[in-house]
C-alpha positions in Angstrom: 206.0 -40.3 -27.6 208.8 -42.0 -25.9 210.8 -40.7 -22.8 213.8 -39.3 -23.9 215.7 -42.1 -22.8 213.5 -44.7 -24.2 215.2 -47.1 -26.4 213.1 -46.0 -29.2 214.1 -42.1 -28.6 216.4 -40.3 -30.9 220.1 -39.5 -28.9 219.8 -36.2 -27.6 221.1 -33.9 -30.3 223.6 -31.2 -28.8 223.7 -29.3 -32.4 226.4 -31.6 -34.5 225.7 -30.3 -37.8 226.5 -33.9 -39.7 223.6 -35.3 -37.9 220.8 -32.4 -37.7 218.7 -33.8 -40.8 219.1 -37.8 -40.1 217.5 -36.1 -36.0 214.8 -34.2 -37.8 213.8 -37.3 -40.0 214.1 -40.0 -36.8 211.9 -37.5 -34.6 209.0 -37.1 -37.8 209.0 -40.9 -37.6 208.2 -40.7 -34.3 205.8 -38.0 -34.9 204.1 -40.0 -37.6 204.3 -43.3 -35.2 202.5 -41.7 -32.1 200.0 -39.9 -34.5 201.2 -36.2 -33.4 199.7 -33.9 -35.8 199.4 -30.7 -34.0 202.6 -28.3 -34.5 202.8 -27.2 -31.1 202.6 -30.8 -29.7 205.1 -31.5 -32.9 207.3 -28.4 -31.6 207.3 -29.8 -28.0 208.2 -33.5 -29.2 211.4 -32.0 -30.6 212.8 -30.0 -27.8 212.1 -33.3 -25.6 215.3 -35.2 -27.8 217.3 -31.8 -27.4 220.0 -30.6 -25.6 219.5 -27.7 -22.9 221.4 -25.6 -25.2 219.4 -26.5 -28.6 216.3 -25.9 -26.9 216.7 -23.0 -25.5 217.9 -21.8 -29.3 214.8 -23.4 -30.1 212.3 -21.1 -28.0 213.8 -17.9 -29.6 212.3 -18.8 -32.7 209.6 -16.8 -34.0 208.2 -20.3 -35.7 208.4 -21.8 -31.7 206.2 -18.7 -30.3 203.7 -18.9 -33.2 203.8 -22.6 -33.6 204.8 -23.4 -37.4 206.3 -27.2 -37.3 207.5 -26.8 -41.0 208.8 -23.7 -40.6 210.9 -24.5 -37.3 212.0 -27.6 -38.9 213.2 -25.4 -42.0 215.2 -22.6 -39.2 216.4 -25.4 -37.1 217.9 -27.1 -40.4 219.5 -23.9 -42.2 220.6 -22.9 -38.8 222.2 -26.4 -37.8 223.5 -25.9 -41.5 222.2 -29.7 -42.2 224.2 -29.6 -45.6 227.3 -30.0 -43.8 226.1 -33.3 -43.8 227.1 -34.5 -47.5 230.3 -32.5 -47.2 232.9 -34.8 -46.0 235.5 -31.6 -46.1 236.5 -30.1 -42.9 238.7 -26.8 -42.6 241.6 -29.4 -41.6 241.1 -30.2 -44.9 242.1 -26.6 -46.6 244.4 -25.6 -44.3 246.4 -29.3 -45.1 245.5 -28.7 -48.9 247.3 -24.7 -49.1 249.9 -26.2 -46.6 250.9 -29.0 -49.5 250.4 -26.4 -52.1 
């Protein structure tokens, strides 16, 4: 896989919730490119393009300690709250919306 800083590496993701499933889907390719099918291996590719902060979230993950790729990816989605992605409303947003009303 490629160092972190590689130009084909995924930014380091720091837990921005708009971007968590567009950083899960870039590392997979990456995954799928370097032929990495083994979830620990898959598990330790990840925290590579993390944040200190994100990994260290990471390793307190029962699906990290027993190594479960699709069930990390699932916790580190729901937790990152990946739907926020497709929601283009912000609390701004309500508080301007009452505000007006």
């Amino acid at each position: 896989m490629p160092h972190k800083y590689h130009h084909e590496a995924p930014d380091t993701f720091r837990g921005r919730a708009r971007i968590a499933k567009e950083f899960i889907d870039e590392v997979e390719i990456i995954l799928t490119q370097y032929t990495v099918t083994d979830d620990l291996d898959k598990i330790k590719g990840l925290l590579r393009y993390c944040s200190r902060a994100v990994a260290k979230f990471i390793r307190t993950l029962q699906s990290y300690h027993n190594p479960d790729w699709d069930q990390l990816k699932a916790e580190f989605l729901h937790y990152y709250d990946a739907d926020q992605e497709d929601d283009d409303n912000r609390p701004s947003d309500l508080v301007r919306f009452v505000e007006e009303n």
